[in-house]
N, CA, C and O of each residue as an XYZ file, in Angstrom:
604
protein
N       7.087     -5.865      1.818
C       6.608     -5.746      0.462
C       7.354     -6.785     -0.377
O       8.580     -6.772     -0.494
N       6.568     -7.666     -0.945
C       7.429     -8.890     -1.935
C       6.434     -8.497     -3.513
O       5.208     -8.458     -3.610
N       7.452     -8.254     -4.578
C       7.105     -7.973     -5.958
C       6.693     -9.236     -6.405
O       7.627    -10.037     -6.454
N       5.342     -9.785     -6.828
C       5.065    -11.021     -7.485
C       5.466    -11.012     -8.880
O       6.344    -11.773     -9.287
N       4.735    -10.012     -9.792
C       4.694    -10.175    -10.763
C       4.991     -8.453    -11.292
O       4.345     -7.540    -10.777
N       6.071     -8.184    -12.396
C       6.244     -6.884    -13.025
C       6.860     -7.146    -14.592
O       8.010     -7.100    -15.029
N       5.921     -7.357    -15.047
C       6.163     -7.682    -16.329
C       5.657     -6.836    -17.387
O       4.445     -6.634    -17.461
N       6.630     -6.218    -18.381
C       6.197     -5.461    -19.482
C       6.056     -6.429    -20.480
O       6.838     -7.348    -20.723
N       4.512     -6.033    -21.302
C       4.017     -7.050    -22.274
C       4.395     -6.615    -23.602
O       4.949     -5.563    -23.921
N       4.106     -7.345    -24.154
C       4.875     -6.863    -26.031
C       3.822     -5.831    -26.480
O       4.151     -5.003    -27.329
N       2.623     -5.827    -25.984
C       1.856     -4.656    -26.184
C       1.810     -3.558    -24.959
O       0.818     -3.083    -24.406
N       2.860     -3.369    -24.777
C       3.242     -2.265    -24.259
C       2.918     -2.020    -22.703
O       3.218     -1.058    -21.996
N       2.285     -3.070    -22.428
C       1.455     -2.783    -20.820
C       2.495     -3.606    -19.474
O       3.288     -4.547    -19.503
N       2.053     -2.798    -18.504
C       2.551     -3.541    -17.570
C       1.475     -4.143    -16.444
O       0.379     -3.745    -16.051
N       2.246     -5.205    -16.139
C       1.246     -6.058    -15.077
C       1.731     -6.130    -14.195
O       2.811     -6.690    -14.380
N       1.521     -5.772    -12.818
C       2.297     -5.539    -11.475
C       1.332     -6.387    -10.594
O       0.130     -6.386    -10.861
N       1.840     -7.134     -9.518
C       1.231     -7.658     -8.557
C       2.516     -7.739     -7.480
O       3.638     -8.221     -7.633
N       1.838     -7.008     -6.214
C       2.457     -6.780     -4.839
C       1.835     -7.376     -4.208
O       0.636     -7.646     -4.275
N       3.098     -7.821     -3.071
C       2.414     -8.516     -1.421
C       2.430     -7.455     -0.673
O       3.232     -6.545     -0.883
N       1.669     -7.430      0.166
C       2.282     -6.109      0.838
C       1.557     -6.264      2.478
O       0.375     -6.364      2.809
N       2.616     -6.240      3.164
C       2.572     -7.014      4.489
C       1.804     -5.685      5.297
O       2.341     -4.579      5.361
N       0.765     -5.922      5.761
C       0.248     -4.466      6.584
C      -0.094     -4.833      7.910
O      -0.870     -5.773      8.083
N       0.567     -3.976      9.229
C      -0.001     -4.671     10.641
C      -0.374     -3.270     11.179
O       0.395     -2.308     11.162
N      -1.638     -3.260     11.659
C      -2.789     -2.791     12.546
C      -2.552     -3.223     14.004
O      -2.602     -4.356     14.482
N      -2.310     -2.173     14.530
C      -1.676     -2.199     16.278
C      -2.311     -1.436     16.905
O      -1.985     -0.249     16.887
N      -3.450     -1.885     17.683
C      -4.410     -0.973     18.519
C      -3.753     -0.592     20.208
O      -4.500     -0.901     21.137
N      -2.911     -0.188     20.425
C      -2.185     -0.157     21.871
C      -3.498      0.433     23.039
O      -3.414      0.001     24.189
N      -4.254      1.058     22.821
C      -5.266      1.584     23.601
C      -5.928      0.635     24.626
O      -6.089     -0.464     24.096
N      -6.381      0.662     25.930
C      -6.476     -0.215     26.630
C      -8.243     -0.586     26.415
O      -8.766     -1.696     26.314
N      -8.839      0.669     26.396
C     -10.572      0.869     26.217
C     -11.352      1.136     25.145
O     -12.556      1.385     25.209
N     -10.371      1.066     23.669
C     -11.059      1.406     22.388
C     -10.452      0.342     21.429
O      -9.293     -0.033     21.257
N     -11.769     -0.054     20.800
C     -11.945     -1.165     19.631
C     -11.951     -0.238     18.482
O     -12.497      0.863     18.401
N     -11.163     -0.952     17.503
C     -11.642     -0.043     16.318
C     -12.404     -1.070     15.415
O     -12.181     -2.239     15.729
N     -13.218     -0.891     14.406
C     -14.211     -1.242     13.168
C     -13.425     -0.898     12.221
O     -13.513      0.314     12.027
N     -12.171     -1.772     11.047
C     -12.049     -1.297      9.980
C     -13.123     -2.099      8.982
O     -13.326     -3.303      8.819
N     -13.821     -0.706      8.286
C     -15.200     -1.044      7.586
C     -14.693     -1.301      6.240
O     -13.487     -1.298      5.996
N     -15.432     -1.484      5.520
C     -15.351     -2.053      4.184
C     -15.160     -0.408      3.322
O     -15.260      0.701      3.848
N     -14.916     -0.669      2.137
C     -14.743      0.667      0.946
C     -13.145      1.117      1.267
O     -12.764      2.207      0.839
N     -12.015      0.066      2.197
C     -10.859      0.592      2.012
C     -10.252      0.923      0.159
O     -10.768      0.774     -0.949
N      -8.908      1.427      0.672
C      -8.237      1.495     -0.896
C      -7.247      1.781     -0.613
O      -6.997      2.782      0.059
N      -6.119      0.705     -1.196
C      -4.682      0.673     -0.792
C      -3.861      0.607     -2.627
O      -4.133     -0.168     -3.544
N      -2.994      1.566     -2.593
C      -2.535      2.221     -4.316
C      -0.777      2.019     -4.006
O      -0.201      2.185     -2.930
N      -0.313      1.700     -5.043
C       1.105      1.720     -5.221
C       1.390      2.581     -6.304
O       0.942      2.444     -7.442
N       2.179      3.504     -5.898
C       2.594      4.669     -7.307
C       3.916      5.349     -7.443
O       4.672      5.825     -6.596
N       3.996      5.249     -8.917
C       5.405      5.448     -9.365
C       5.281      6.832     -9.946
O       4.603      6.847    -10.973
N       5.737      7.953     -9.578
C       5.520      9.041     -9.972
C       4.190      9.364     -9.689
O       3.752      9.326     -8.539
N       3.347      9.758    -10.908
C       2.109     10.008    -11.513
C       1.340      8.750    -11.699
O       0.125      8.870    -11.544
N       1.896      7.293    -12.068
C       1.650      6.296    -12.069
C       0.887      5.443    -11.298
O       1.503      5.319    -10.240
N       0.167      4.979    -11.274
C      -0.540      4.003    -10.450
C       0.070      2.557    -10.899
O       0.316      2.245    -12.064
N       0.273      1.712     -9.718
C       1.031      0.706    -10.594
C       0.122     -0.305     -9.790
O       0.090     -1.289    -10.529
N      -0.641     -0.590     -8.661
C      -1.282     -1.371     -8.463
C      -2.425     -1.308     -7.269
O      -2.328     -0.136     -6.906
N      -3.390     -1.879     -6.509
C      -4.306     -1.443     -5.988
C      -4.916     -2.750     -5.428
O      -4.764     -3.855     -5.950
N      -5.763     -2.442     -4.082
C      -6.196     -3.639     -3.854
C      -7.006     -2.890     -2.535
O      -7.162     -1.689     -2.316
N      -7.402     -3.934     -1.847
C      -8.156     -3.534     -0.144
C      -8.210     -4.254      0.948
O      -8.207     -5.484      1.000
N      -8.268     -3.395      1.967
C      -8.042     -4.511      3.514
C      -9.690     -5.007      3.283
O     -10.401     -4.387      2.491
N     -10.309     -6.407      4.203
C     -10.701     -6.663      4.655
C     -11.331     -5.969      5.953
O     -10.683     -5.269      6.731
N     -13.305     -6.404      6.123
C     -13.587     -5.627      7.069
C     -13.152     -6.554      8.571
O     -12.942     -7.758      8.717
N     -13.138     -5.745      9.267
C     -12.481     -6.517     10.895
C     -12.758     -5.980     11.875
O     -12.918     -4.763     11.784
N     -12.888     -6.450     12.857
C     -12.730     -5.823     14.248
C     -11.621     -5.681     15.127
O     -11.472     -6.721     15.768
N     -10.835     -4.863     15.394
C      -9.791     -5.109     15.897
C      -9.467     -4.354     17.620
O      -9.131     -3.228     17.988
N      -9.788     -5.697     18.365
C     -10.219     -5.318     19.910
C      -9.473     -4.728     20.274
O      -8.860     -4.197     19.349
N      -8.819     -4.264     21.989
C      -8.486     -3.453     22.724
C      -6.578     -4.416     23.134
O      -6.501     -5.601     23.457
N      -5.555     -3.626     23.005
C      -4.639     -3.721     22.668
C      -4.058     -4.974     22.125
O      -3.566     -5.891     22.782
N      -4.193     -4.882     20.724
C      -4.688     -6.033     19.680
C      -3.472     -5.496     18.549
O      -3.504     -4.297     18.270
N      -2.443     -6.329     17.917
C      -1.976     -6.615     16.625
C      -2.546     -7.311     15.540
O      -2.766     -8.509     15.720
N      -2.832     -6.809     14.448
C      -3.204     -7.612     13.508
C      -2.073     -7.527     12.175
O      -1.428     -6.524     11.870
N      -2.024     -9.024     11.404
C      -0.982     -8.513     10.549
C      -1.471     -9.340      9.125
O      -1.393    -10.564      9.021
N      -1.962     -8.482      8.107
C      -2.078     -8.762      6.745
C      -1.213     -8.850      5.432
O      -0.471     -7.996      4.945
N      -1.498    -10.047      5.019
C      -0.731     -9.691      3.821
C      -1.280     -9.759      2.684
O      -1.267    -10.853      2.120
N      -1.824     -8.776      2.125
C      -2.402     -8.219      1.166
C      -1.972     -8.478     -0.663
O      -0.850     -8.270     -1.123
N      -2.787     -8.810     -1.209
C      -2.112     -8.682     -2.937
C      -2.919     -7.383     -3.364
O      -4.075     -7.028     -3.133
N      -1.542     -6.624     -4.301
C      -2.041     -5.728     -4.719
C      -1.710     -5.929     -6.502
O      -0.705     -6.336     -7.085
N      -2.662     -5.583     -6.865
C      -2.767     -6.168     -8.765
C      -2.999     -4.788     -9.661
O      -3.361     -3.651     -9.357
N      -2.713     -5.267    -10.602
C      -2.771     -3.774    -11.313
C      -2.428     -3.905    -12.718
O      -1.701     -4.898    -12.763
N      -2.595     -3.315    -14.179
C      -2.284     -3.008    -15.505
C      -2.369     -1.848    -15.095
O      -3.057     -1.199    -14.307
N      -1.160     -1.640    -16.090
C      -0.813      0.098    -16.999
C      -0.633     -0.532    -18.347
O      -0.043     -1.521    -18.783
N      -1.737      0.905    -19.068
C      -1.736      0.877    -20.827
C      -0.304      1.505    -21.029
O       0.364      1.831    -20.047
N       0.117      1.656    -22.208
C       1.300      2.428    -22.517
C       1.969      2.798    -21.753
O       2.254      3.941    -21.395
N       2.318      1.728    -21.398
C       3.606      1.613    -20.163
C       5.259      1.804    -20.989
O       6.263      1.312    -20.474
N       5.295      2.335    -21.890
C       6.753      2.278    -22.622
C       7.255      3.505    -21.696
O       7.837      3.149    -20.672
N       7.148      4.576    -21.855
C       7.484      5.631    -21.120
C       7.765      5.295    -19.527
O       8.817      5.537    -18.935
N       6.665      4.725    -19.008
C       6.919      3.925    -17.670
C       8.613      3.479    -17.874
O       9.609      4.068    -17.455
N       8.536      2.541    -18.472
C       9.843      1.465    -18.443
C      10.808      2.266    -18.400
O      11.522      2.248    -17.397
N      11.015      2.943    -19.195
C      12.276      3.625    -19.569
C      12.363      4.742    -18.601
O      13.475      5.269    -18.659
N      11.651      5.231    -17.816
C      11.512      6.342    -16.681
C      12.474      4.952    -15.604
O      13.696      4.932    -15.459
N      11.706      4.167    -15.134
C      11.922      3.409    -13.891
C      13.441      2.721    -14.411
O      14.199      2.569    -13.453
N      13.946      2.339    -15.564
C      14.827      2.077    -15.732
C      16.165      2.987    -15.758
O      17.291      2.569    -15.491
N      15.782      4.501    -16.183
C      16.566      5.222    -15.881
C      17.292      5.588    -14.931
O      18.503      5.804    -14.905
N      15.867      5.712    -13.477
C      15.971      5.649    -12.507
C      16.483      5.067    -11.248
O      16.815      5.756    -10.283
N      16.540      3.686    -11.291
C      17.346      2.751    -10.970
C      19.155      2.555    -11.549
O      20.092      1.986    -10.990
N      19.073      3.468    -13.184
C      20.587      3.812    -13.461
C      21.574      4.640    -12.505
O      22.663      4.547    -11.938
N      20.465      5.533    -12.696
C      21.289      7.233    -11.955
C      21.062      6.918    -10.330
O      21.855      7.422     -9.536
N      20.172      6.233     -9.935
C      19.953      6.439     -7.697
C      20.202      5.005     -7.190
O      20.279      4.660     -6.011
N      20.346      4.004     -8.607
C      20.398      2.740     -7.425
C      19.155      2.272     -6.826
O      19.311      1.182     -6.275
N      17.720      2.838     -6.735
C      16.809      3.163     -6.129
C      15.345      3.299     -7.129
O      15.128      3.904     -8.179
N      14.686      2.628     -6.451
C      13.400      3.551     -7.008
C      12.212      4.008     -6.024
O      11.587      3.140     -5.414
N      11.932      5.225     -5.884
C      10.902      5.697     -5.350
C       9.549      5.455     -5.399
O       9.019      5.491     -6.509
N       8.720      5.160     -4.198
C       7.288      4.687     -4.499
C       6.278      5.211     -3.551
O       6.704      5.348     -2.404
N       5.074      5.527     -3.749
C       4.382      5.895     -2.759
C       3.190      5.343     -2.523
O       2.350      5.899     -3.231
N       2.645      4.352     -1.734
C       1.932      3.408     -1.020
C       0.629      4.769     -0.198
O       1.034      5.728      0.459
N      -0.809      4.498     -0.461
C      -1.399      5.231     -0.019
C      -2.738      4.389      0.190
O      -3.251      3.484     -0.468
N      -3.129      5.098      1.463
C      -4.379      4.164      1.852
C      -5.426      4.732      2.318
O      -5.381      5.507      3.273
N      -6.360      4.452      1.776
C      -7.977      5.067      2.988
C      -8.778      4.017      3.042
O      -9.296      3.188      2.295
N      -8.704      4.386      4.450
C      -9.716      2.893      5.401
C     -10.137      4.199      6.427
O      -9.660      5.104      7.111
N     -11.684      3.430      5.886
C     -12.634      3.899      6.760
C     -13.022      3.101      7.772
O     -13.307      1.930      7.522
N     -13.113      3.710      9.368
C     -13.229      3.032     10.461
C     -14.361      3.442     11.788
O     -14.860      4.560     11.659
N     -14.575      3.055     12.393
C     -15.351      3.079     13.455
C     -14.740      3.057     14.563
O     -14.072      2.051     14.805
N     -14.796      4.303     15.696
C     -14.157      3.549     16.660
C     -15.241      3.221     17.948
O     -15.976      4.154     18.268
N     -15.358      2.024     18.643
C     -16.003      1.331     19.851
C     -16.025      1.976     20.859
O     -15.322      2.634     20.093
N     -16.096      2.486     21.791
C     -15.756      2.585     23.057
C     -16.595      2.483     24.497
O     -17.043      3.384     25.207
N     -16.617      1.620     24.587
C     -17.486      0.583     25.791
C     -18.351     -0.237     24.610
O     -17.991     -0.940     23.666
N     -19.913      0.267     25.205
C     -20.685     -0.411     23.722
C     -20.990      0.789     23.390
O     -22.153      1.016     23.725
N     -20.508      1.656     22.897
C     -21.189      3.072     22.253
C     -19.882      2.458     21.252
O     -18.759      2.003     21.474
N     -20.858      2.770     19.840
C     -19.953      2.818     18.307
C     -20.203      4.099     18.093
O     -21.340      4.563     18.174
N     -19.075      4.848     17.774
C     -19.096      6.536     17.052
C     -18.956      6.168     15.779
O     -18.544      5.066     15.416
N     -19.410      7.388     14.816
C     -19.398      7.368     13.614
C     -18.121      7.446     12.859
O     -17.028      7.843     13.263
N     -18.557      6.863     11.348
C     -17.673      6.214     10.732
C     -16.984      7.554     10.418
O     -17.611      8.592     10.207
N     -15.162      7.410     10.399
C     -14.202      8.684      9.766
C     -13.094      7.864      8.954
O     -12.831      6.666      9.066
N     -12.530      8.778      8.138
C     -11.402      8.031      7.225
C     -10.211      8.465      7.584
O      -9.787      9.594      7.830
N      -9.629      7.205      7.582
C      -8.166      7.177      8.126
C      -7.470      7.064      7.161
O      -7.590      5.981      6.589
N      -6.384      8.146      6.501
C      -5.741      8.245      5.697
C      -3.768      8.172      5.808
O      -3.104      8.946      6.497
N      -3.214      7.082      4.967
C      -1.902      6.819      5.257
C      -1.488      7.021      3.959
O      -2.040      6.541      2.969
N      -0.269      7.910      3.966
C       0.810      8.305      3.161
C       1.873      7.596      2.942
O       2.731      8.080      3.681
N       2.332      6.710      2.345
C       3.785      6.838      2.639
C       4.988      6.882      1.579
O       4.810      6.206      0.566
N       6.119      7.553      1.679
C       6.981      7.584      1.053
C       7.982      6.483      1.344
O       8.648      6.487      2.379
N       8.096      5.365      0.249
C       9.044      4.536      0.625
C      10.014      4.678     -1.045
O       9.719      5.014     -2.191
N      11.358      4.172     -0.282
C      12.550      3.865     -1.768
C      12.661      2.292     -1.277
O      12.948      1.844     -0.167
N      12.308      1.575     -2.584
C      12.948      0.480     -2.948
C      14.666      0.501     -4.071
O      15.103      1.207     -4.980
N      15.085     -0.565     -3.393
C      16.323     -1.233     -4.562
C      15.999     -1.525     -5.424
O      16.734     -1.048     -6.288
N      14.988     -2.296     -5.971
C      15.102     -2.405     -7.204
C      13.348     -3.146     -7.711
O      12.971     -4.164     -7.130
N      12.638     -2.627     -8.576
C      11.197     -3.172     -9.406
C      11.909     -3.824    -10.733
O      12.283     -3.094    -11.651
N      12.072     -5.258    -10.770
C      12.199     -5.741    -12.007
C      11.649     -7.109    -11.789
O      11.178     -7.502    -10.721
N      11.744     -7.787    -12.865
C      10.834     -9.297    -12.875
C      11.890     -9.885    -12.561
O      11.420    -10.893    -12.032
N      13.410    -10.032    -12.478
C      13.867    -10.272    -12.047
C      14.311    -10.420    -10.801
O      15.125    -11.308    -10.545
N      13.760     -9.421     -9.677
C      14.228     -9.383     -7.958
C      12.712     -9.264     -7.400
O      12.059     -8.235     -7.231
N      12.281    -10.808     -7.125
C      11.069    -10.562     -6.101
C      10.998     -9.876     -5.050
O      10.099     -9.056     -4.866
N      11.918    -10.109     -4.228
C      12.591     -9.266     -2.529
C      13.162     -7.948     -3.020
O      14.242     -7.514     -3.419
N      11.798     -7.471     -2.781
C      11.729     -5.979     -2.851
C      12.558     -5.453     -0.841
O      12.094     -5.838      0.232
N      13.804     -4.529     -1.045
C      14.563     -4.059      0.079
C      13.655     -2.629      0.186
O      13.442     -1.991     -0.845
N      13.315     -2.326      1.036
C      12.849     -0.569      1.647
C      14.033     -0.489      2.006
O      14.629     -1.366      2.631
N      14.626      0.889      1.539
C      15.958      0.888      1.954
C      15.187      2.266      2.994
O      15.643      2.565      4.098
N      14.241      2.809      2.498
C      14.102      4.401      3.432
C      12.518      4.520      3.587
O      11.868      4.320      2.561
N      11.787      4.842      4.829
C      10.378      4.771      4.684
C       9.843      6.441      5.491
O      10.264      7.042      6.480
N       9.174      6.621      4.881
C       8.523      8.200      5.925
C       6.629      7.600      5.869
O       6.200      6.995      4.887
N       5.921      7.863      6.853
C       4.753      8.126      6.915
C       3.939      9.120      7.750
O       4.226      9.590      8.851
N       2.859      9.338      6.984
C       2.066     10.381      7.745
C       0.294     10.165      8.059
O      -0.632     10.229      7.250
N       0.279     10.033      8.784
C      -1.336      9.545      9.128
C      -2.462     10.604      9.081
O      -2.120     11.706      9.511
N      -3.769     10.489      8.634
C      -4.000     11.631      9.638
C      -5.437     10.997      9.289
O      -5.628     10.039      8.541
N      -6.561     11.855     10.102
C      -7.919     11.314      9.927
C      -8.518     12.656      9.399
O      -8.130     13.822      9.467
N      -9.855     11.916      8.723
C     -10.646     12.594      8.100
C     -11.937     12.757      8.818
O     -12.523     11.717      9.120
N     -12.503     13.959      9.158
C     -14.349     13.610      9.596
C     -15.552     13.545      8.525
O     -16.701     13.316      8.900
């Protein structure tokens, strides 16, 4: 994850833009997966949404790595409360907490039979060192995730 842009504006808003490195690892020897289009990948601070973006559709063959790096863009209105939350926060933990969430809908292959489309949903709880316009190299100091699919 590299912070491009986090800038609070004199009218109160913030403008966030993330890189955000994502790799797709199919280890399976006999199944292709289809990631289809209508993904949605969210960065959030609390209650906050701080930025948003989407994978690309792909095919990703039979024990296959793929590795993206994604921009994720975003405004918040009345971001004052924001600031002073995330600044607090970084006072008292050193840290700030974020949660990265995704649904990509996929297909999976298997021989030439395509099964129907289900959503693959990713959680994750990560802590960064530090969100300021000042430190692009965003550190994960701690990461948890949880996968699960949808029919």
């Amino acid at each position: 994850m590299r912070l491009i842009q986090f800038n609070f504006s004199a009218d109160s808003s913030l403008d966030a833009t993330f890189n955000v490195t994502i790799t797709a690892t199919n280890p399976n020897k006999k199944i292709g997966i289809y990631y289809e289009g209508g993904s949605h990948i969210s960065v959030w601070y609390t209650d906050t949404k701080l930025c948003e973006g989407s994978m690309p559709k792909f095919y990703q063959g039979h024990q296959n790595t793929t590795v993206f790096n994604l921009p994720l863009t975003g405004q918040t209105q009345n971001a004052t409360a924001l600031a002073t939350s995330l600044q607090q926060q970084q006072q008292q933990t050193g840290n700030v907490p974020l949660d990265l969430k995704v649904d990509q809908p996929v297909r999976i292959k298997l021989g030439k039979l395509k099964l129907m489309k289900v959503q693959f949903a990713v959680s994750c709880r990560l802590v960064v060192d530090s969100l300021t316009q000042d430190n692009y190299s965003i550190n994960i100091q701690n990461s948890s995730c949880k996968f699960r699919l949808r029919l």
